[in-house]
C-alpha positions as CSV (number, residue, x, y, z in Angstrom):
1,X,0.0,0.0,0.0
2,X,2.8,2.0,1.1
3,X,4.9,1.5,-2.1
4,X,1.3,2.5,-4.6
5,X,1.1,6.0,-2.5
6,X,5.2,6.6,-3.4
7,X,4.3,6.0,-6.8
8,X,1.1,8.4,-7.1
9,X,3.5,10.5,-5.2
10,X,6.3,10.5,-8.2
11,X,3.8,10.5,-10.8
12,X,2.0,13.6,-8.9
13,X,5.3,15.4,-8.9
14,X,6.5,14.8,-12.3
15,X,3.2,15.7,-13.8
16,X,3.7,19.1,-11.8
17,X,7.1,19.7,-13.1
18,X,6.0,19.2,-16.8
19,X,3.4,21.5,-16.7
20,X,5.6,23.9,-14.9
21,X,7.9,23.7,-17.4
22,X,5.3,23.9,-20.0
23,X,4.0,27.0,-18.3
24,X,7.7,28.7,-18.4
25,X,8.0,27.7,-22.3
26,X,4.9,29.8,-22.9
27,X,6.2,33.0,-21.3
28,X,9.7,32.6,-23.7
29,X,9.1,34.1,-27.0
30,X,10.5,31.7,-29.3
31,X,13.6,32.6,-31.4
32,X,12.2,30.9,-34.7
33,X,9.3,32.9,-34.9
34,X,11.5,36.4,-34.8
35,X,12.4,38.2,-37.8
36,X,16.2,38.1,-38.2
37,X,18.0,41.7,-37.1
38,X,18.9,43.0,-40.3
39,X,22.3,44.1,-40.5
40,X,22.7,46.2,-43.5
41,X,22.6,49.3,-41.9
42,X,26.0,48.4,-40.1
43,X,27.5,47.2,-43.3
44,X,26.7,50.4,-45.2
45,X,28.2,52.3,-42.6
46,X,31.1,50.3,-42.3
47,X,32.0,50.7,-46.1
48,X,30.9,54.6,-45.9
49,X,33.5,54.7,-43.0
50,X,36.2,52.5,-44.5
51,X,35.6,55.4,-47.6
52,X,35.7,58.5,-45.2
53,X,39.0,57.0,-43.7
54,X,40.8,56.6,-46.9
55,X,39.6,59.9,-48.6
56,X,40.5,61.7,-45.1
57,X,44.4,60.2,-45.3
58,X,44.2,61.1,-49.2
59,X,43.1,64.8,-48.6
60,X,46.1,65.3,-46.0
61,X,48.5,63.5,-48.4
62,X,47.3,65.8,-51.7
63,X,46.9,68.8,-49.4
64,X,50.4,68.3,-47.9
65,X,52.1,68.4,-51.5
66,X,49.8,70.9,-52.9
67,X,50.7,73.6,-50.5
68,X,54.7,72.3,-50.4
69,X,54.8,73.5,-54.1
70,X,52.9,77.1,-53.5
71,X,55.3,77.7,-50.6
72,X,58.3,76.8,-52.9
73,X,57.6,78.9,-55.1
74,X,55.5,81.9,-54.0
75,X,58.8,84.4,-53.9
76,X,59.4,83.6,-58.3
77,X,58.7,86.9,-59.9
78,X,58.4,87.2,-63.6
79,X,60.2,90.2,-65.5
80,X,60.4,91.7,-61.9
81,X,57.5,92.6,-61.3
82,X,54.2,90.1,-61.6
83,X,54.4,87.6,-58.5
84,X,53.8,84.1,-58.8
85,X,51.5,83.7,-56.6
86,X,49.3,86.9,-54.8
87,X,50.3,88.0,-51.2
88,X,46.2,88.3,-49.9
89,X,46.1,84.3,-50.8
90,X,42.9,82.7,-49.1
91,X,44.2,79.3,-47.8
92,X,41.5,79.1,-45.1
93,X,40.1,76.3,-47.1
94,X,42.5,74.7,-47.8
95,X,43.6,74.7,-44.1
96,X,40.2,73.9,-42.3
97,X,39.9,70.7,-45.0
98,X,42.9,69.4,-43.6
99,X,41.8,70.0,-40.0
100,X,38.8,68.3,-40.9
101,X,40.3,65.4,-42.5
102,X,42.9,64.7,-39.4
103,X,39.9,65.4,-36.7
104,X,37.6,62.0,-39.2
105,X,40.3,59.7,-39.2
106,X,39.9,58.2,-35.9
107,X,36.3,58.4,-35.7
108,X,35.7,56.2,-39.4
109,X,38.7,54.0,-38.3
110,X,36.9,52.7,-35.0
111,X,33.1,53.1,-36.8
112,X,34.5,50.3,-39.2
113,X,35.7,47.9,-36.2
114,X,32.8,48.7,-34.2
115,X,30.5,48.2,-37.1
116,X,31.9,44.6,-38.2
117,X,32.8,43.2,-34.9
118,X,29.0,44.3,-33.6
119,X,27.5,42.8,-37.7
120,X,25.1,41.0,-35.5
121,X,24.3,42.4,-32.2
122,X,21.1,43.5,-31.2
123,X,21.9,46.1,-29.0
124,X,23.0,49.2,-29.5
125,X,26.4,50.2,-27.4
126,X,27.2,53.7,-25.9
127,X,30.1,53.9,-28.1
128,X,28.6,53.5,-31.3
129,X,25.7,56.3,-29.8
130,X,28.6,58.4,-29.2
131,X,29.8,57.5,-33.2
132,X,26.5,58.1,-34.0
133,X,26.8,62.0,-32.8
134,X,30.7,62.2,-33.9
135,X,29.4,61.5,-37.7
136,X,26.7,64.6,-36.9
137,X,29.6,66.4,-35.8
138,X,31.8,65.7,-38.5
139,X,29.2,66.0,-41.4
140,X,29.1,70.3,-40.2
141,X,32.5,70.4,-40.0
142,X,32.5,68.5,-43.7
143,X,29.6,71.3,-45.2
144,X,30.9,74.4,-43.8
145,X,34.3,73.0,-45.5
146,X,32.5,72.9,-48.3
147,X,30.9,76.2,-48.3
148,X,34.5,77.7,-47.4
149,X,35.8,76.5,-51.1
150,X,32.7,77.7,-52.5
151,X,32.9,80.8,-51.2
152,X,36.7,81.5,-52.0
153,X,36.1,80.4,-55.2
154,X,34.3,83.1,-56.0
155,X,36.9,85.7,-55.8
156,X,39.3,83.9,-57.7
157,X,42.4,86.3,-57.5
158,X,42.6,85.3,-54.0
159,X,41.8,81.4,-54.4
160,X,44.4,78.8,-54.8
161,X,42.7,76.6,-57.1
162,X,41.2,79.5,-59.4
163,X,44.7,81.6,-59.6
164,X,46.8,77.7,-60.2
165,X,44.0,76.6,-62.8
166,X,43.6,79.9,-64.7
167,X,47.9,79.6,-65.1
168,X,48.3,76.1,-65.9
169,X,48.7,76.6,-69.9
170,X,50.8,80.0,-69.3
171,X,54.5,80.0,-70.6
172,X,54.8,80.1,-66.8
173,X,54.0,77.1,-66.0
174,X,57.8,75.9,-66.9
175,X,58.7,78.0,-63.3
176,X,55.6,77.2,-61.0
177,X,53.7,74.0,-60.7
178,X,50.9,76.0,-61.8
179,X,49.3,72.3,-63.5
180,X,49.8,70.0,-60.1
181,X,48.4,72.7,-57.8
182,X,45.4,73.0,-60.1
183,X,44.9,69.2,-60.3
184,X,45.4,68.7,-56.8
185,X,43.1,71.3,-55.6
186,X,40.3,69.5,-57.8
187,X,41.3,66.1,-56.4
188,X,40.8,67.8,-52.7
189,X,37.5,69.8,-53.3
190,X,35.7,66.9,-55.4
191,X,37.0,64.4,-52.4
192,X,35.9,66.8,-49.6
193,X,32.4,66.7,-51.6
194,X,32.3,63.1,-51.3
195,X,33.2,62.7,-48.0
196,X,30.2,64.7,-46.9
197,X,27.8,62.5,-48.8
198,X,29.5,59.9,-46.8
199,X,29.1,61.0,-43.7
200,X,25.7,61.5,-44.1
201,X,25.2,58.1,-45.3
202,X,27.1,57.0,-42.4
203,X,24.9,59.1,-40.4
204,X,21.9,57.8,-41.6
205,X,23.0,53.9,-41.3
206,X,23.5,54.5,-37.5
207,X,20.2,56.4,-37.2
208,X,18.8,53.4,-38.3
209,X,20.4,50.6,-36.9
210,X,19.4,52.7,-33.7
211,X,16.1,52.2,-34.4
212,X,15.8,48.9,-35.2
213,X,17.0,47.9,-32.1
214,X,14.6,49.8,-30.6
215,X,11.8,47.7,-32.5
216,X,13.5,44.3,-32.5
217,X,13.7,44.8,-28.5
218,X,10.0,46.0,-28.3
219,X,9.0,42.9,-30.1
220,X,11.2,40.8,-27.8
221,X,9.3,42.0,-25.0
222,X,5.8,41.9,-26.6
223,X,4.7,37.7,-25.9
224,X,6.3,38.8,-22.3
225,X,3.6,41.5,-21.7
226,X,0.8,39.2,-23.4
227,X,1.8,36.7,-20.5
228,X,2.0,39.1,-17.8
């Protein structure tokens, strides 16, 4: 008699676990039914970045040769009197571009390791938030560049590209680097151009990878609040 009420017992017990268990199950949401995190938003910007890196180094490598030929030869005069190069010369530009392209090589450089090494998280960390507002940053810094060449451009006996590319088929040319300036200067404003479209698509990838994790946790926590 003893040993049939041990065995109710058991049987009692186990049929308690089960639907315990059973009971647990229920509140999990289950990880096959959930849409997988997309993660194109963290490739784009990790391509964007790898883009604003290299064009950044390129700028200061151009830049840097660019302005070692106008300095070398700013003090050639031609029949003693017309200067090579004018004294009022704007090279605010030119100088706030390479400012701007030494101030985004760090933040592209760890947006691209952050970016592949986080491909499938689904959080978002307080470093890449703080990436997220260094890209703002840096896409202002990257327009008002921008508007700086624009703008100097305009009076163009005072602009380094203008003055080199209006002299690059002069007899002169033989003396100054009138040709490489001009070419370089181009390289730098039509990279400075792309970088901002960059860094607003890099921008706009970490926008949204920021609020998909917002909605991928909110449906997480959905079956949770339908069991509660």
């Amino acid at each position: 008699m003893a040993s049939l009420l041990s065995q109710q017992d058991k049987k009692q017990a186990s049929v308690e676990v089960l639907g315990r268990r059973d009971s647990e199950a229920g509140l999990i949401p289950q990880a096959s039914t959930q849409a997988p995190f997309p993660r194109w938003p963290r490739i784009l910007g990790a391509i964007l970045n790898i883009f604003v890196f290299s064009a950044s180094i390129s700028i200061i490598g151009i830049l840097a040769h660019s302005l070692s030929n106008y300095s070398g030869s700013r003090g050639i005069r031609f029949g003693g009197t017309a200067a090579s190069w004018p004294k009022d010369l704007n090279l605010h530009p030119a100088y706030f571009l390479l400012a701007v392209s030494a101030i985004s090589i760090a933040p592209s450089l760890l947006s691209t390791v952050i970016g592949f090494r986080r491909l499938k998280a689904q959080s978002y960390s307080t470093i890449e938030k703080f990436l997220v507002v260094a890209s703002g940053v840096l896409l202002i810094m990257w327009i008002v560049g921008d508007i700086m060449q624009g703008v100097s451009e305009k009076t163009p006996k005072r602009d380094i590209l203008r003055w080199a590319c209006r002299r690059r088929n002069s007899l002169t040319n033989v003396l100054v680097s009138y040709t490489s300036v001009c070419d370089e200067q181009l390289a730098i404003k039509y990279l400075a151009i792309l970088i901002t479209i960059a860094e607003l698509g890099s921008l706009v990838s970490g926008i949204t990878t920021w609020s998909l994790v917002k909605r991928y946790s909110k449906l997480i926590d959905e079956p949770w609040r339908a069991k509660a």
